[in-house]
ROFI-854393 format. One record per residue (C-alpha): residue in one letter; x, y, z; residue number from 0. Coordinates in steps of 0.5 Angstrom, whole numbers, plus 2048, in hexadecimal, padded with zeros to 3 digits. Example, Ala and Ser with C-alpha at 12.3 -4.5 7.8 and 13.67 -1.06 7.14 Angstrom:
REM ROFI-854393
<aa:A	px:819	py:7F7	pz:810	i:0>
<aa:S	px:81B	py:7FE	pz:80E	i:1>
This chain:
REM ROFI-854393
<aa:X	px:90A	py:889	pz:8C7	i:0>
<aa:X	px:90A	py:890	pz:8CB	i:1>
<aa:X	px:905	py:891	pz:8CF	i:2>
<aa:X	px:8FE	py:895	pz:8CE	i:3>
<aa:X	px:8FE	py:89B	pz:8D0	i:4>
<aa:X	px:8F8	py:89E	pz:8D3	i:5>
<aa:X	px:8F6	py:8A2	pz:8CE	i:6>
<aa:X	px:8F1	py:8AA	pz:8CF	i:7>
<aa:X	px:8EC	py:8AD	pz:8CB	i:8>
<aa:X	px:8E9	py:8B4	pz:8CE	i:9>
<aa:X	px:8E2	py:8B6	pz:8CE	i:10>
<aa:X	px:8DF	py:8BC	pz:8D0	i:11>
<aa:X	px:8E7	py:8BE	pz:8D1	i:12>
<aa:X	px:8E8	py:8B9	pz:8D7	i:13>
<aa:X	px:8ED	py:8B3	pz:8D5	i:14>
<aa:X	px:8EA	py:8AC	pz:8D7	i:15>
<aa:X	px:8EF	py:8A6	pz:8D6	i:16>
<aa:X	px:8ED	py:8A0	pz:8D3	i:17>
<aa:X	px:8F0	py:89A	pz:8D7	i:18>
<aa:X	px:8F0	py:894	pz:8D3	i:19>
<aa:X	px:8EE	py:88E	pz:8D8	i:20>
<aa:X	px:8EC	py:887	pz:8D7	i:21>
<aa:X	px:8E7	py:888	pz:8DA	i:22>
<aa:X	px:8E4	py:88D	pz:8D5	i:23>
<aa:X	px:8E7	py:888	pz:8CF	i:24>
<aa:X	px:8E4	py:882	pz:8D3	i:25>
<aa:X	px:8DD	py:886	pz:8D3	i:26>
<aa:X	px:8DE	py:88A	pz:8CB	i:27>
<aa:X	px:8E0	py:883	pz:8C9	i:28>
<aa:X	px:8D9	py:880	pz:8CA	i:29>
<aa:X	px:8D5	py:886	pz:8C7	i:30>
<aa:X	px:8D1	py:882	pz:8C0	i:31>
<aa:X	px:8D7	py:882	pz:8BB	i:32>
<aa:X	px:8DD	py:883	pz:8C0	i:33>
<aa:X	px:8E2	py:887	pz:8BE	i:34>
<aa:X	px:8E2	py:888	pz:8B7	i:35>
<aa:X	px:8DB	py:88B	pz:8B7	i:36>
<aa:X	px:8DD	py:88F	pz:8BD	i:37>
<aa:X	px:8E3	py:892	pz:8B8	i:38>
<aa:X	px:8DE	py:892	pz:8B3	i:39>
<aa:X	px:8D9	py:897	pz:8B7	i:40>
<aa:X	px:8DF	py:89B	pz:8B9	i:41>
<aa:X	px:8E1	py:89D	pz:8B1	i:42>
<aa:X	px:8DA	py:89E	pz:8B0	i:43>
<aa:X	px:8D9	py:8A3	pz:8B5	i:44>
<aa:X	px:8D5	py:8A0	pz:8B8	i:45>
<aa:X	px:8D3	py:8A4	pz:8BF	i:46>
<aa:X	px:8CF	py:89E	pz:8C3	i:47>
<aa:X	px:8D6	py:89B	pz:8C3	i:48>
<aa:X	px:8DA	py:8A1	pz:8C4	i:49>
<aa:X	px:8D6	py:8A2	pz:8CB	i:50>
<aa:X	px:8D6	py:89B	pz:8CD	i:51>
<aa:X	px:8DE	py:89B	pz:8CD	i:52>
<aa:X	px:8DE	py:8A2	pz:8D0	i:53>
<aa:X	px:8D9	py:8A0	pz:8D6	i:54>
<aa:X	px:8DD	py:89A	pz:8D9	i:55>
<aa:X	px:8E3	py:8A0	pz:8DA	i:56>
<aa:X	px:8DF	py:8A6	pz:8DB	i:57>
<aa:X	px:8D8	py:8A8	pz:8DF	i:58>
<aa:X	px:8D5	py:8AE	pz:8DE	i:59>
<aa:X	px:8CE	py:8B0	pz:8DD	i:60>
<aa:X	px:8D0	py:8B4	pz:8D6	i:61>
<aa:X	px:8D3	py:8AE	pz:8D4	i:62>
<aa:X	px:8CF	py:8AD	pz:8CD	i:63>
<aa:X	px:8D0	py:8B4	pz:8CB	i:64>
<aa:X	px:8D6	py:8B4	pz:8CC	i:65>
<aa:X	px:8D8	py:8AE	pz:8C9	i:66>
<aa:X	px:8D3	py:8B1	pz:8C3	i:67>
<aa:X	px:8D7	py:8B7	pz:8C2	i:68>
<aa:X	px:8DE	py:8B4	pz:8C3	i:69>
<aa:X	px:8DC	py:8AE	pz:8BE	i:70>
<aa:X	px:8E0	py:8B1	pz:8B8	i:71>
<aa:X	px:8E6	py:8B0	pz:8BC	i:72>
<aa:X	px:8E5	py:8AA	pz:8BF	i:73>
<aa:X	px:8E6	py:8A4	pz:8BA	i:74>
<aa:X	px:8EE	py:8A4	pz:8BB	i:75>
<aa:X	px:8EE	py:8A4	pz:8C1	i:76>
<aa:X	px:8E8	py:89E	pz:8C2	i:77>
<aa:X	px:8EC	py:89A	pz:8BD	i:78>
<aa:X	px:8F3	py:89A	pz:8C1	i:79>
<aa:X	px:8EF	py:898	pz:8C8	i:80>
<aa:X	px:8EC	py:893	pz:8C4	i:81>
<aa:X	px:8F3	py:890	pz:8C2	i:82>
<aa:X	px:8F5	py:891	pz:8C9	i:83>
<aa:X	px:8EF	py:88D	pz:8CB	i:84>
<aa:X	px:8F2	py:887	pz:8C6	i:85>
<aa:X	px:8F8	py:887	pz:8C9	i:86>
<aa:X	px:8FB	py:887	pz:8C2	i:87>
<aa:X	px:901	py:88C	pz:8C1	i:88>
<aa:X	px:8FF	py:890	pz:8BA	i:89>
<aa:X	px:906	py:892	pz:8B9	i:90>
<aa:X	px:909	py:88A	pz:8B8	i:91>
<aa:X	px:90A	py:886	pz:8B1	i:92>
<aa:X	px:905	py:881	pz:8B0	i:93>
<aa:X	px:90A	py:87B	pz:8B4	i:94>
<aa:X	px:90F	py:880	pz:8B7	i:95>
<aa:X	px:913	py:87C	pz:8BD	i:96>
<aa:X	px:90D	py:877	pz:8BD	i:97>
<aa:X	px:90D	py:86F	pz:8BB	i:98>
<aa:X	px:907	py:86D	pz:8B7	i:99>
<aa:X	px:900	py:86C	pz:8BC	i:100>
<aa:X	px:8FA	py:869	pz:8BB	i:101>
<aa:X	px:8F4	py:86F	pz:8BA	i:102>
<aa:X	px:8F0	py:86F	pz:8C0	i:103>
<aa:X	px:8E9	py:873	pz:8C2	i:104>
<aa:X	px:8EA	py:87A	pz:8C5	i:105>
<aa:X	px:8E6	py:877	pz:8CA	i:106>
<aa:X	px:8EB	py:871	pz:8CB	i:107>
<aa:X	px:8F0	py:876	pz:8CB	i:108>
<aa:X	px:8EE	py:87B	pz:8D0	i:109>
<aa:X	px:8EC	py:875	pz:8D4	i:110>
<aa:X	px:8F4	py:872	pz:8D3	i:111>
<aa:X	px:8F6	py:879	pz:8D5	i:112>
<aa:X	px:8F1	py:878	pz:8DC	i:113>
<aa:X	px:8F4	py:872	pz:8DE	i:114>
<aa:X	px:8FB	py:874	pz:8DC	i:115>
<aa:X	px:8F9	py:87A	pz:8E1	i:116>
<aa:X	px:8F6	py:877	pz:8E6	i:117>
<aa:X	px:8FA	py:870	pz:8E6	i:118>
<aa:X	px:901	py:870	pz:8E4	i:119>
<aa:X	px:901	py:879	pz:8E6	i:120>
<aa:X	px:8FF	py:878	pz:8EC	i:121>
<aa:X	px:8FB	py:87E	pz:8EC	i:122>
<aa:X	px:8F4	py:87F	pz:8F0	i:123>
<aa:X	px:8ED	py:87E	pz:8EB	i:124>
<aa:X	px:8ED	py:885	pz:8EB	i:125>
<aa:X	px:8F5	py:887	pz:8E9	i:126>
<aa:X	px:8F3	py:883	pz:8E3	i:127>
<aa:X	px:8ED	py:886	pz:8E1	i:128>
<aa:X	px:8F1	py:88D	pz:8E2	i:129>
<aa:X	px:8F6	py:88C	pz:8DF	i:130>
<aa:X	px:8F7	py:88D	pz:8D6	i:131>
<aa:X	px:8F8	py:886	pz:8D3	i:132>
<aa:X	px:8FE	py:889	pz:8D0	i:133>
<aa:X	px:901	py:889	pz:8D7	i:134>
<aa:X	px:8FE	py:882	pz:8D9	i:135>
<aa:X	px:902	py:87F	pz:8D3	i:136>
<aa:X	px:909	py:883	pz:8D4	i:137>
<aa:X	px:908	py:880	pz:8DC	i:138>
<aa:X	px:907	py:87A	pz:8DA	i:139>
<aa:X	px:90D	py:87B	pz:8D5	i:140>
<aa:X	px:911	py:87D	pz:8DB	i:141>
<aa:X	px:910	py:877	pz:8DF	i:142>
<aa:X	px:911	py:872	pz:8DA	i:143>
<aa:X	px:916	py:875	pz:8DA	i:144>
<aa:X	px:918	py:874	pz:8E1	i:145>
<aa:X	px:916	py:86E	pz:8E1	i:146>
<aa:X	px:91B	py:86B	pz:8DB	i:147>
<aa:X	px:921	py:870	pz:8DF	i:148>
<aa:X	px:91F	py:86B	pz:8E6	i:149>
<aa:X	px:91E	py:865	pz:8E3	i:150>
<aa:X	px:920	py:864	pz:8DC	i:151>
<aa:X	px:91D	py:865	pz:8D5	i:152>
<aa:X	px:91D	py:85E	pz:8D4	i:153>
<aa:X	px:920	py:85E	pz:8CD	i:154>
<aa:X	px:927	py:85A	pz:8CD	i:155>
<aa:X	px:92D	py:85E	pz:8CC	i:156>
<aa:X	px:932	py:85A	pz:8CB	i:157>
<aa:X	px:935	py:852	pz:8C9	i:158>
<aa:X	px:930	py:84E	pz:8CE	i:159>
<aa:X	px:935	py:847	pz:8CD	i:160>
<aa:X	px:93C	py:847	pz:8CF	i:161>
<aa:X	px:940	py:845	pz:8C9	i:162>
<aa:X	px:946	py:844	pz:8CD	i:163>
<aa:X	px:949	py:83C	pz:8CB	i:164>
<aa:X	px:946	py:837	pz:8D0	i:165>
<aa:X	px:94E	py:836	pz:8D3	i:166>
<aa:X	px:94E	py:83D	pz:8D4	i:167>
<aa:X	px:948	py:83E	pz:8D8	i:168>
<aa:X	px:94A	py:838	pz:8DD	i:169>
<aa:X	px:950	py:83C	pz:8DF	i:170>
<aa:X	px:94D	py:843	pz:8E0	i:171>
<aa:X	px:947	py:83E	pz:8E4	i:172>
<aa:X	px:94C	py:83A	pz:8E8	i:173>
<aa:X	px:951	py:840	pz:8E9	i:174>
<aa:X	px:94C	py:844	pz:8ED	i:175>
<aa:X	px:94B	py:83F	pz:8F2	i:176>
<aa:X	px:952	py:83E	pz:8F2	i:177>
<aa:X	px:953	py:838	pz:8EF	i:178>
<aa:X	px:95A	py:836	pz:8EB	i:179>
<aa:X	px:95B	py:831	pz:8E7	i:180>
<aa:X	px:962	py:82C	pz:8E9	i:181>
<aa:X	px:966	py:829	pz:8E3	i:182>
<aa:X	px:965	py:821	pz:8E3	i:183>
């Protein structure tokens, strides 16, 4: 997965940048129809959505006509924030790289996502929310894998049993504690 960029839309010529945090997902996910609604709203251009996703990034006192004037060019852009919220990586094949997973809830998953952050990450309440869930499961990813260089992965990689002959092994067990054995 790469990590979702922040993405900019201009209005009234200034550049603002969508960040996509969790916390914007975490409160877009609990709108009436969560996502897929959202989406839908965002193809039908509609404009009470539009500036809804805008005014968590910028606060201006035009900002309805500025988003009513640029409303044509903003539906790719929404989109893609959208995306980033989920933490999808619309570039990846349907199971690129990824075991079959049981379907969970957006709001399961962007509560995974929080305690993933704020448990196995360590990071502070606030560091969670700030960050894109595409960050937060590329850590994770990191620190599992960390975690498997420090202290094994847990798969068995070679013969758990000695095949060796019984004689043989009473000898090599013997003959590190120096015991030889006399002729009778």
């Amino acid at each position: 997965m790469k990590l979702a960029d922040d993405i900019t839309i201009t209005l009234a010529g200034e550049e603002i940048i969508l960040h996509p945090a969790l916390r914007h997902a975490i409160r877009l996910e609990r709108r009436p129809g969560s996502f897929a609604k959202l989406m839908a709203e965002i193809e039908d251009d509609t404009f009470a959505t539009a500036r809804e996703l805008i005014a968590d990034h910028h606060d201006h006192p035009a900002l309805d006509f500025q988003v009513l004037d640029a409303l044509p060019t903003l539906k790719e852009p929404l989109l893609r924030y959208v995306v980033a919220l989920t933490g999808i990586d619309p570039d990846a094949g349907p199971s690129e790289g990824k075991a079959k997973a049981k379907a969970v809830p957006f709001a399961e998953h962007l509560t995974q996502l929080y305690r993933i952050g704020t448990g196995w990450l360590g990071w502070t309440p606030v560091d969670t929310l700030d960050a894109a869930p595409a960050e937060t499961i590329e850590a994770h990813k990191g620190r599992v894998e960390l975690l498997r260089m420090i202290f094994g992965s847990g798969e068995k990689t070679g013969p758990t049993t000695d095949d060796r002959p019984l004689n043989e092994k009473f000898r090599s067990i013997f003959a590190s504690h120096g015991t030889t054995k006399e002729a009778a």
